[in-house]
C-alpha positions as CSV (number, residue, x, y, z in Angstrom):
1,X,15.5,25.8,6.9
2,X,12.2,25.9,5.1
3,X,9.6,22.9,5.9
4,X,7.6,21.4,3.1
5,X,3.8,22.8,2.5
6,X,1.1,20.6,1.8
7,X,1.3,21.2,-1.7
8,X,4.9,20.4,-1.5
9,X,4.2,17.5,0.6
10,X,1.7,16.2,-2.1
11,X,4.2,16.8,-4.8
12,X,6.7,14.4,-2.9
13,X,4.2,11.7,-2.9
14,X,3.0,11.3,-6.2
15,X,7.1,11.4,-7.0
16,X,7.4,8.5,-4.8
17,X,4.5,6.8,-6.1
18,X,5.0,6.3,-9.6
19,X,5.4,3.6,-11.4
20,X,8.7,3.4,-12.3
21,X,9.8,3.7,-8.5
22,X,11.3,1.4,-6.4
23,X,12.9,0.8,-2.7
24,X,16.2,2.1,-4.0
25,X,15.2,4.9,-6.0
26,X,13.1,5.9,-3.4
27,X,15.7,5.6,-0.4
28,X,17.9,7.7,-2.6
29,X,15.5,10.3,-3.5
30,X,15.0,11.3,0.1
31,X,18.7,10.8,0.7
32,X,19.4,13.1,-1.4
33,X,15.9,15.5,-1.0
34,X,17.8,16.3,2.7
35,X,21.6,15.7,3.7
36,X,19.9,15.8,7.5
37,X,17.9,12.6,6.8
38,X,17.9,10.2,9.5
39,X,16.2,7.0,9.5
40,X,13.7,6.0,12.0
41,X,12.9,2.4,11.2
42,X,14.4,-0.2,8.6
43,X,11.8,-3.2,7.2
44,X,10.1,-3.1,10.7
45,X,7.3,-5.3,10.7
46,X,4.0,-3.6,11.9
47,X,1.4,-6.0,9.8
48,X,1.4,-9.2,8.2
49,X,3.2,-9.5,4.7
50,X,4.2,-5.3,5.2
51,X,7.6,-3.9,6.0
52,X,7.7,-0.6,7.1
53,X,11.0,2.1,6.7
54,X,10.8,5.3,8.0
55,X,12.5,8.5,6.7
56,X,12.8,11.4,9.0
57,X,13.7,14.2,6.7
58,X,15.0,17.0,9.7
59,X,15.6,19.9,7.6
60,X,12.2,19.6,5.6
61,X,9.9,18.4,8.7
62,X,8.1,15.5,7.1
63,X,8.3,12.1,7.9
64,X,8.1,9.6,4.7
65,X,7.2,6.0,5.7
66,X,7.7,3.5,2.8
67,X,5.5,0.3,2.7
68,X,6.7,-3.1,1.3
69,X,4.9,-6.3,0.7
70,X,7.0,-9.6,0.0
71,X,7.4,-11.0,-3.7
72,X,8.3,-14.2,-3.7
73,X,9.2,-16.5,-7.0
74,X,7.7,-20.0,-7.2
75,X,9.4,-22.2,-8.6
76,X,11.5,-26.1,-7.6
77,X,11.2,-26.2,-4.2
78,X,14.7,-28.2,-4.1
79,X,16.4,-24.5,-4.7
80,X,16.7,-21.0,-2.9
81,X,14.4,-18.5,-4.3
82,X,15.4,-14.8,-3.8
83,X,12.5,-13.2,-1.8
84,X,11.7,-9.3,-3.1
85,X,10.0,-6.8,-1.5
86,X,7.4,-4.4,-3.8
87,X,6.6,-0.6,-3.0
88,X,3.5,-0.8,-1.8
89,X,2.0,2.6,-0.3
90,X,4.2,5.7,0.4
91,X,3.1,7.9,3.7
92,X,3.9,11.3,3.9
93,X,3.4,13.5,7.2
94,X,4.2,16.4,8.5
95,X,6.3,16.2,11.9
96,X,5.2,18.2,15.2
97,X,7.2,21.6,14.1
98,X,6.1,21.6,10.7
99,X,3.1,24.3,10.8
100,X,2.6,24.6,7.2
């Protein structure tokens, strides 16, 4: 079992921050980074407008929290709009056992 560095760690978040990624491809990405994944929180509410989904990745000793703001459409009024979430900010940590 080998725990991320920091320069790992690093690596990790500028994957998960890109452009180009999303909720999904995120949650899949750590998924897959660690079949001992558990998760800690799902779109837990901690501030206004932010959802919050934490990723305890066992095996690798880092905890990734993912930070979503809500996206909502305007449009008639007399009609259901589909409310999105948007990646915000990615937080990666190091958990207690992880010395490196």
């Amino acid at each position: 079992m080998a725990y991320l560095n920091e320069k790992e760690r690093q690596q990790l978040l500028d994957e998960l921050t890109s452009p180009n990624m999303t909720f999904n491809k995120a949650k899949r990405k750590l998924r897959w980074l660690d079949s001992k994944t558990k998760l800690g929180v799902y779109r837990n509410v901690q501030n206004t407008g932010e959802w919050m989904t934490q990723y305890h990745l066992v095996g690798k000793g880092v905890i990734v929290t993912l930070i979503e703001s809500n996206s909502t459409v305007e449009g008639d009024p007399n009609t259901r709009t589909p409310v999105g979430f948007e990646l915000q900010r990615v937080i990666v940590e190091p958990t207690a056992e992880n010395r490196t």
